[in-house]
C-alpha positions as CSV (number, residue, x, y, z in Angstrom):
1,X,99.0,-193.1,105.5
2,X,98.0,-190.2,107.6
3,X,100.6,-187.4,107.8
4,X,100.9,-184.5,110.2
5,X,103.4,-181.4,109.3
6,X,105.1,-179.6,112.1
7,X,107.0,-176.2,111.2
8,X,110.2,-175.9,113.1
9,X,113.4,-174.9,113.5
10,X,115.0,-177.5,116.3
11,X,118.1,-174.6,117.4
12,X,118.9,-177.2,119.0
13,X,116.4,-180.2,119.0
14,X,115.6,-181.1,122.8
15,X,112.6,-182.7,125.1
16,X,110.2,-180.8,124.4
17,X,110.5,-181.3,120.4
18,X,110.5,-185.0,121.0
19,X,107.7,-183.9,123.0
20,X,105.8,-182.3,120.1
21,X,106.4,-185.0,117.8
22,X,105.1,-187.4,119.9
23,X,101.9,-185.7,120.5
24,X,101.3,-184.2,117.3
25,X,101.0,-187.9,115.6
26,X,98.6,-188.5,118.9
27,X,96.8,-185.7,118.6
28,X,96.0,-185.7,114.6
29,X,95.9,-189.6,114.5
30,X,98.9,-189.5,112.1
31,X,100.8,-192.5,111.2
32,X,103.7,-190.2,111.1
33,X,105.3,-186.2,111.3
34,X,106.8,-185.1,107.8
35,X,109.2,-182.0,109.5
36,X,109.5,-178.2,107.6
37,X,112.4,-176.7,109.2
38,X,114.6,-174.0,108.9
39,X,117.8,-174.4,107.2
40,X,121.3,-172.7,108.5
41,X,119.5,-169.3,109.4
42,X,116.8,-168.8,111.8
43,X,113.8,-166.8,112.2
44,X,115.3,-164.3,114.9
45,X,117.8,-163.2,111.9
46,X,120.7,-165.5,113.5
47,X,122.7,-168.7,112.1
48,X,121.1,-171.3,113.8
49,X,123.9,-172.7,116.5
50,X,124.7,-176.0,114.5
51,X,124.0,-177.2,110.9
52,X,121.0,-177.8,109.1
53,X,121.9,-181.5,108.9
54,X,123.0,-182.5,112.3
55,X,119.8,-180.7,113.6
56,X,117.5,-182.7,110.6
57,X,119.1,-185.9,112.1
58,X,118.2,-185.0,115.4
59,X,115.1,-184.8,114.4
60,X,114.9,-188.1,112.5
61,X,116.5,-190.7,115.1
62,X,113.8,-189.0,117.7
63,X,110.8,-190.2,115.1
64,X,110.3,-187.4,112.3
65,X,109.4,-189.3,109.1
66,X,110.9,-186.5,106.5
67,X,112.9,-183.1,106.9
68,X,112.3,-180.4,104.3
69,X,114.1,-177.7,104.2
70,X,112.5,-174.1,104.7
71,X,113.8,-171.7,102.1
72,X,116.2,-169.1,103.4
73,X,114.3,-166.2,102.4
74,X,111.4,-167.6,104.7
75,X,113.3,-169.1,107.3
76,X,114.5,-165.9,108.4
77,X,111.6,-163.9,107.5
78,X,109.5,-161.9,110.1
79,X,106.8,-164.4,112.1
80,X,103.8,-163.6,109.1
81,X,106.3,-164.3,106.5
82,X,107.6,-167.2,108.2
83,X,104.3,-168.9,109.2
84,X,103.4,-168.0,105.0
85,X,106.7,-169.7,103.9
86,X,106.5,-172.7,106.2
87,X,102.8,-173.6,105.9
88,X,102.4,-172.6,101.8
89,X,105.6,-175.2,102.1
90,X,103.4,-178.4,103.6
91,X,100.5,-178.0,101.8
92,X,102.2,-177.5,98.5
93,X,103.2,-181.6,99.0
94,X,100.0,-182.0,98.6
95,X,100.3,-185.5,101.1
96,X,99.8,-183.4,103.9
97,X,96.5,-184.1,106.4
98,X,97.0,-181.6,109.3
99,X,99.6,-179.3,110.9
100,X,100.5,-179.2,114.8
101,X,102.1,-176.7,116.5
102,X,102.5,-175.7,120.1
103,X,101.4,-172.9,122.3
104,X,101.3,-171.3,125.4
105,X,97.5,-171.1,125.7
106,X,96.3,-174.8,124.2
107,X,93.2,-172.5,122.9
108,X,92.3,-173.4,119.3
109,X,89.3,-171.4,119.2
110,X,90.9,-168.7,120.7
111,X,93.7,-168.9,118.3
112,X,91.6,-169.5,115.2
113,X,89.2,-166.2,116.3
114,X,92.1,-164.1,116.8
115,X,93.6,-165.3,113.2
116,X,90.4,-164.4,111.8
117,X,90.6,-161.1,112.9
118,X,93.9,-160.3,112.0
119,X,93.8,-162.0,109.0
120,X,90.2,-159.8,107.6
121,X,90.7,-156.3,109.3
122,X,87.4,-155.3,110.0
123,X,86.6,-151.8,109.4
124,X,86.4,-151.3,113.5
125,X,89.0,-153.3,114.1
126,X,91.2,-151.1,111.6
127,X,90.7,-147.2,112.7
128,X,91.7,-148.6,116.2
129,X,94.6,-149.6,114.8
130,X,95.3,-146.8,113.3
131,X,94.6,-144.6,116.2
132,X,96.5,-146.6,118.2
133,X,99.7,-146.2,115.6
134,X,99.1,-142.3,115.6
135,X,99.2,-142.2,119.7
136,X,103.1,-143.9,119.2
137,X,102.5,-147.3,119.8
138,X,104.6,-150.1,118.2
139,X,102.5,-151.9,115.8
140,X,102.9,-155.4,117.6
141,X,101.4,-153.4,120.5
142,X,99.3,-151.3,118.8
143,X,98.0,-154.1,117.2
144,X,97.3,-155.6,120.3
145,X,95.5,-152.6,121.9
146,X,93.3,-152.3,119.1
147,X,92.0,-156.2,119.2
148,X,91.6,-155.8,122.7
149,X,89.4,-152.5,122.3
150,X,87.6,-154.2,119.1
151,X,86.7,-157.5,120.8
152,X,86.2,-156.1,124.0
153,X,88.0,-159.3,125.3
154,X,91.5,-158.7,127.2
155,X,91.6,-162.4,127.3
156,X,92.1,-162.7,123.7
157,X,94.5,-160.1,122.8
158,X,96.7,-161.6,125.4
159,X,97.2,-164.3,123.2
160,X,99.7,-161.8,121.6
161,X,101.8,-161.5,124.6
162,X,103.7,-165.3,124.2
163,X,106.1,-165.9,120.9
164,X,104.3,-169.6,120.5
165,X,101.0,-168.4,120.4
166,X,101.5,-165.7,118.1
167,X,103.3,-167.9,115.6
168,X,100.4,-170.5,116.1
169,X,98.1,-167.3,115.2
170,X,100.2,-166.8,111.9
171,X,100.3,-170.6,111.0
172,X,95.8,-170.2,111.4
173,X,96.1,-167.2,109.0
174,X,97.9,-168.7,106.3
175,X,95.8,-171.8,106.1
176,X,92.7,-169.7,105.7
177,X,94.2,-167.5,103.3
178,X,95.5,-170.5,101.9
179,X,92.3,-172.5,101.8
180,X,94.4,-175.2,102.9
181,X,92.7,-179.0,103.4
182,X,95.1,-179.2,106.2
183,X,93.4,-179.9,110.0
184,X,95.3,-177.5,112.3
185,X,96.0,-178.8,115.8
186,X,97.7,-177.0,119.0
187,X,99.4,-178.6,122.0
188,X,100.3,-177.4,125.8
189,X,103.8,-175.8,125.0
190,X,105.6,-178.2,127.9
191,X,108.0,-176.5,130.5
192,X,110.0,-173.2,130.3
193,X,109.2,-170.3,128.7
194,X,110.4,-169.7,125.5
195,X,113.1,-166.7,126.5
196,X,114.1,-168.3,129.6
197,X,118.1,-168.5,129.9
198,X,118.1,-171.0,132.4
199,X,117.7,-174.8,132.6
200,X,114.5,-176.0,133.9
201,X,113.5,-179.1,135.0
202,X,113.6,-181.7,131.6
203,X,112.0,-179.2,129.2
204,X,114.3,-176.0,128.9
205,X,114.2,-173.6,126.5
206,X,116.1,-173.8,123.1
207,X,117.7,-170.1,124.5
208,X,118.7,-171.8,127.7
209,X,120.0,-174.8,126.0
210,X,121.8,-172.5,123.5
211,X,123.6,-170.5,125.7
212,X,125.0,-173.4,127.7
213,X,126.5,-174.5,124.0
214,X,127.8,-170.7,123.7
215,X,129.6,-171.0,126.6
216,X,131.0,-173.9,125.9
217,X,132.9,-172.6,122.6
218,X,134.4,-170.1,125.7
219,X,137.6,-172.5,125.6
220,X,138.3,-172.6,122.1
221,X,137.8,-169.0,122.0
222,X,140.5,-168.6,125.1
223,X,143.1,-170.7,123.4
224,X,143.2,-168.5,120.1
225,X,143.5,-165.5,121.9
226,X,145.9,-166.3,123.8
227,X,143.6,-165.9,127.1
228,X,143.7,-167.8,130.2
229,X,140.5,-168.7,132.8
230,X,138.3,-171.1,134.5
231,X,136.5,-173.2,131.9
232,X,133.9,-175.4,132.4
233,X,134.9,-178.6,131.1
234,X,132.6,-180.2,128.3
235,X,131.9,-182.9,130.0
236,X,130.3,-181.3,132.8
237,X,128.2,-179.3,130.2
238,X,126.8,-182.6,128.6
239,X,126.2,-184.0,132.0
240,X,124.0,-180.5,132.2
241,X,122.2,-181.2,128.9
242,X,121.5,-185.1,129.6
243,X,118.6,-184.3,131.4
244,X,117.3,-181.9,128.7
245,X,117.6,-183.5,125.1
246,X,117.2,-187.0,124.3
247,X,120.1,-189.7,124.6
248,X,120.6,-189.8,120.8
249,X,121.1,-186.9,120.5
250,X,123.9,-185.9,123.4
251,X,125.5,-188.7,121.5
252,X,125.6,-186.1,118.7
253,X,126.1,-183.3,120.8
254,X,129.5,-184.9,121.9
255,X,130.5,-186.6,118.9
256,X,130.2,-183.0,117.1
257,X,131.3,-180.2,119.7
258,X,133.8,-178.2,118.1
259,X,134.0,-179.7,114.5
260,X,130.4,-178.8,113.4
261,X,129.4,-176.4,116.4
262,X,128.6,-173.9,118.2
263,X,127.9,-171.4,115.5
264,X,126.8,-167.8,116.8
265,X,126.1,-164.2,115.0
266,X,129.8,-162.8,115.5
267,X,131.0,-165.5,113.5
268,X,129.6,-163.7,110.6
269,X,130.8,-160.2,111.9
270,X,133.5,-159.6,109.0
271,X,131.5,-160.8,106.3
272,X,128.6,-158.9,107.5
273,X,131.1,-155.7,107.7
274,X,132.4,-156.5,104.4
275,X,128.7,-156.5,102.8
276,X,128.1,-153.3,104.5
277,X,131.5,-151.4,104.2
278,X,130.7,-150.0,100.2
279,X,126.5,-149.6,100.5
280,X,124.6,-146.3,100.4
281,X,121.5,-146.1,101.8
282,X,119.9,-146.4,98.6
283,X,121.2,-149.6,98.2
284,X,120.4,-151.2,101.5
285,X,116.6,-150.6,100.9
286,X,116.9,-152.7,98.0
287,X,117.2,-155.9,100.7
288,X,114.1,-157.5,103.0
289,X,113.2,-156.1,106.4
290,X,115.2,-152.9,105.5
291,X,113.7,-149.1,105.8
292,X,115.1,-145.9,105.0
293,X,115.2,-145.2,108.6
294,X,116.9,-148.4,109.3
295,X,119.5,-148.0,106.2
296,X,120.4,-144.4,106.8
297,X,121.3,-145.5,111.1
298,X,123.4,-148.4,109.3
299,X,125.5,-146.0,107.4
300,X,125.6,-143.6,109.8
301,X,126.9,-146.1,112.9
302,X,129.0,-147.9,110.9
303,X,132.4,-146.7,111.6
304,X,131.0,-148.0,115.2
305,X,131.3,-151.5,114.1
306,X,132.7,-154.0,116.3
307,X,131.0,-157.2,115.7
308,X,127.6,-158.4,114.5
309,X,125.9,-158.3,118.2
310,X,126.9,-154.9,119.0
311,X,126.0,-153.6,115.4
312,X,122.2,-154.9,116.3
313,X,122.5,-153.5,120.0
314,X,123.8,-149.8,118.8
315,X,121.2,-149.7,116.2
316,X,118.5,-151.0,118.1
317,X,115.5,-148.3,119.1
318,X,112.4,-148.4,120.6
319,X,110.4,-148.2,117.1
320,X,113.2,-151.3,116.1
321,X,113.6,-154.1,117.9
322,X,116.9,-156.1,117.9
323,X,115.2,-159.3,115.8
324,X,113.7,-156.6,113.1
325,X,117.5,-155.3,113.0
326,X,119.2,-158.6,112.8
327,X,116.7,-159.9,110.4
328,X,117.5,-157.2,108.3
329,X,121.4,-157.5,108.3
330,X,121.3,-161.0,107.8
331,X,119.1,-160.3,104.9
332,X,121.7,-158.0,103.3
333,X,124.5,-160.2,104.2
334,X,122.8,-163.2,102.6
335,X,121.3,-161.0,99.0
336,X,117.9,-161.6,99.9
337,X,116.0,-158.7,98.3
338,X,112.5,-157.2,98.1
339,X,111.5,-157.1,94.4
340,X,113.0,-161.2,94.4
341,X,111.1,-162.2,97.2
342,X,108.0,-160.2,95.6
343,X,108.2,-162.4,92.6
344,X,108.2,-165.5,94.4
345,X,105.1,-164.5,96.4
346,X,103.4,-163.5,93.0
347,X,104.5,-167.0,91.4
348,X,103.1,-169.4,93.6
349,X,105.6,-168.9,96.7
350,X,107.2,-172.3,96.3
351,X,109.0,-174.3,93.0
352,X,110.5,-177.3,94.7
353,X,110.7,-179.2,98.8
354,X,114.4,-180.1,99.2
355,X,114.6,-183.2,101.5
356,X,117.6,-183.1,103.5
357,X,116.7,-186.8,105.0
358,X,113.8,-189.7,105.9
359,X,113.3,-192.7,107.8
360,X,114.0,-195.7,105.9
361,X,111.2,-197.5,107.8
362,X,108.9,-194.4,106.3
363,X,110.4,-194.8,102.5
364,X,106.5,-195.0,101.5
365,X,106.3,-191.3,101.9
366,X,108.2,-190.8,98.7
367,X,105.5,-192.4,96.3
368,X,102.8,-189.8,98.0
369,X,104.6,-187.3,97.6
370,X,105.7,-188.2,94.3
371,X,102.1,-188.8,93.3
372,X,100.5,-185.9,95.1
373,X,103.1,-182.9,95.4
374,X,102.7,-180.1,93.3
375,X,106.2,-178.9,93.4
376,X,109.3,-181.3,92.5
377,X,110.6,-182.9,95.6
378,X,114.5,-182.7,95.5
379,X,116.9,-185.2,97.2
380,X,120.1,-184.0,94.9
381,X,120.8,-180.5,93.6
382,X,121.1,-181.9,90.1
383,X,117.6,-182.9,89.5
384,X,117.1,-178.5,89.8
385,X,117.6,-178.1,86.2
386,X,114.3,-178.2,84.8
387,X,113.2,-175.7,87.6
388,X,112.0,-172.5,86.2
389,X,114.3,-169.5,85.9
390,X,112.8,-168.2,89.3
391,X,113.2,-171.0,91.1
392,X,116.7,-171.5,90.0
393,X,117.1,-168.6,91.5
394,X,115.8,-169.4,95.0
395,X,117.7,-172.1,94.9
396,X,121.2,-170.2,94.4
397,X,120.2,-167.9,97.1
398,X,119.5,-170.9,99.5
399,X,122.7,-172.8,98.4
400,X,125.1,-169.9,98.5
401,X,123.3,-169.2,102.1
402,X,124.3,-173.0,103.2
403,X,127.8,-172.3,101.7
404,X,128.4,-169.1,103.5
405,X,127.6,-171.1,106.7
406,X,129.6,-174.1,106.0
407,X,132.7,-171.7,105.3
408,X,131.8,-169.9,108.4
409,X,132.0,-173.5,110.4
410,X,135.3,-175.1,108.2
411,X,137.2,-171.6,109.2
412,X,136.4,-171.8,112.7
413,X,137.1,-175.3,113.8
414,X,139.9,-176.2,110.7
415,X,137.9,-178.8,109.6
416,X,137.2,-179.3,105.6
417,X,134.8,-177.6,103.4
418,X,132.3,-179.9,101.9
419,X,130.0,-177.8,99.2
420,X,126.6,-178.2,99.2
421,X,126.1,-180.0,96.4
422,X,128.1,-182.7,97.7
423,X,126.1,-183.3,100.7
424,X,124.4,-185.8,100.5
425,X,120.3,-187.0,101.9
426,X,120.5,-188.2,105.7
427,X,119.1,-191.6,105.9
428,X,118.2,-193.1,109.3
């Protein structure tokens, strides 16, 4: 059986994921796409807008073969860390032919001569990085200035201007740091533009989709505040999103609206206060993604708290970008620290792929990966015991993480709280 991995984080799953899974097993001559995806927290430092579950079944009633889940501490890791995590994550199951990701450009060589670069530093390529660092730049544009000056190719360094094509360049530099077996493979990203907040034609953007979800909590919201005003009705919403995610899954969409979803950052905004209310700025350096700089503006804003948004918007600067900031508070809110993280990275980055669900017409997969994985594949939380002590520790971090979330859902729509070790595999 030939198997192509696609790295994703389906926030939520729509046309043009269906999309990619379709062409990916086209384009790599797989028999089937085994799916890495993010769990409950996503890679712009957010919760993702539904649960990891509904979004893995999603993905399995449009064709996916497998789901694993990404490890919190990577899922919501900068792009580098991200691509690391997610890739590290395929090839460590060993089963795993080729990876296929979109981008804007649908340049492989491109991509894969960019990656190179990035990935080795040349000498050159370094002092104008440097230079252009010392003159004030940001380092993603710094770093874009100086590839453009080094390869004397404006062309290429573009490449760094569109989100896909610079997580397709990170996905390239961890296989060949890596020495992965794995084939990489790009498609034409189909439709809008990855920031657009509008519907577009049948493939939107994930943001447009999810703000159209947002604004669709705008009732519920109304009600518990007493508020009155004109609401669009649900239905009218759903009509919106028909054209723009497949039919199984509006089917979802309906059947889940207010129990399961949406989820968005202020959700989180007392627990994130609560985390932050008795830190120093000693302490918050202790976490991922957070500087000095950034820990001593957190303590120093904080009586300026409102909610989790405005917290990312008040300390946001031109040297920090709002992701950077949200990464890092969702990293403190979640424990995620540096010298953990660190250890992980020095043991082998991975100790086990939990499977949150399969095709049963794709059961096969278990015996390769049973056969050929070099970590153990987990379908219950009960067969973690013989991890080692570090991975029982990832583990903890990435169950409390689901936890937190499924509290977080359970509070808001008064529905029951089911702990993670009592979910069970999805099976399509």
């Amino acid at each position: 059986m030939k198997i192509v991995g696609l790295i994703t984080e389906y926030n939520p799953f729509h046309n043009g994921h269906l999309y990619h899974i379709e062409e990916a097993k086209r384009a790599a001559g797989a028999d089937t796409a085994v799916v890495v995806m993010s769990g409950d927290y996503v890679q712009r430092g957010t919760p993702a807008v539904m649960p990891k579950r509904l979004r893995a079944e999603m993905a399995l009633k449009c064709g996916a073969g497998a789901v694993f889940e990404l490890p919190v501490c990577y899922a919501s890791g900068s792009a580098e860390f991200f691509a690391m995590g997610a890739v590290s994550l395929l090839d460590s199951l060993g089963a795993v032919d080729s990876i296929c990701f979109g981008s804007e450009s649908n340049d492989l060589e491109a991509l894969q001569e960019t990656a190179g670069i990035l990935l080795e530093e040349p000498a050159g390529y370094q002092e104008l990085l440097k230079k252009a660092l010392r003159s004030g730049c940001s380092y993603p544009s710094a770093r874009q200035k100086a590839l453009s000056e080094y390869t004397g190719n404006e062309a290429l360094a573009s490449l760094l201007d569109d989100p896909n094509n610079i997580l397709g360049i990170e996905y390239l530099k961890a296989l060949k740091k890596l020495g992965s077996r794995m084939v990489p493979y790009t498609i034409l990203r189909q439709g809008a533009h990855y920031h657009d907040k509008s519907l577009s034609g049948q493939y939107s953007s994930a943001s447009a989709i999810r703000s159209l979800l947002a604004y669709s909590a705008s009732s519920l919201r109304a009600e518990r505040s007493g508020g009155t005003f004109e609401d669009m009705p649900f239905s009218s919403i759903l009509a919106e999103l028909g054209e723009q995610v497949p039919a199984c899954c509006l089917e979802l969409l309906s059947d889940y609206h207010n129990v399961q979803y949406p989820v968005c950052q202020n959700d989180f905004s007392l627990i994130l206060k609560y985390k932050l209310l008795n830190k120093q700025p000693e302490d918050l350096t202790r976490y991922m993604d957070v500087s000095g700089e950034l820990a001593n503006r957190i303590c120093s804003q904080l009586n300026n708290f409102f909610n989790y948004m405005q917290f990312c918007d008040l300390l946001k600067t031109r040297e920090i970008t709002y992701s950077r900031i949200s990464r890092a508070l969702l990293h403190i809110m979640l424990g995620i620290k540096k010298k953990d993280v660190r250890k992980y990275i020095e043991n082998g980055r991975h100790f086990y792929a939990r499977l949150l669900g399969f095709r049963k017409d794709r059961e096969k997969l278990f015996s390769l990966f049973s056969e050929m994985s070099r970590v153990p594949v987990l379908t219950r939380l009960s067969e973690s015991s013989g991890l080692p002590p570090l991975g029982q520790q990832m583990l903890r971090n990435d169950i409390l993480a689901s936890n937190l979330y499924t509290s977080v859902v359970t509070d808001k729509f008064k529905t029951a709280f089911l702990n993670e070790y009592k979910q069970a595999v999805i099976k399509i």
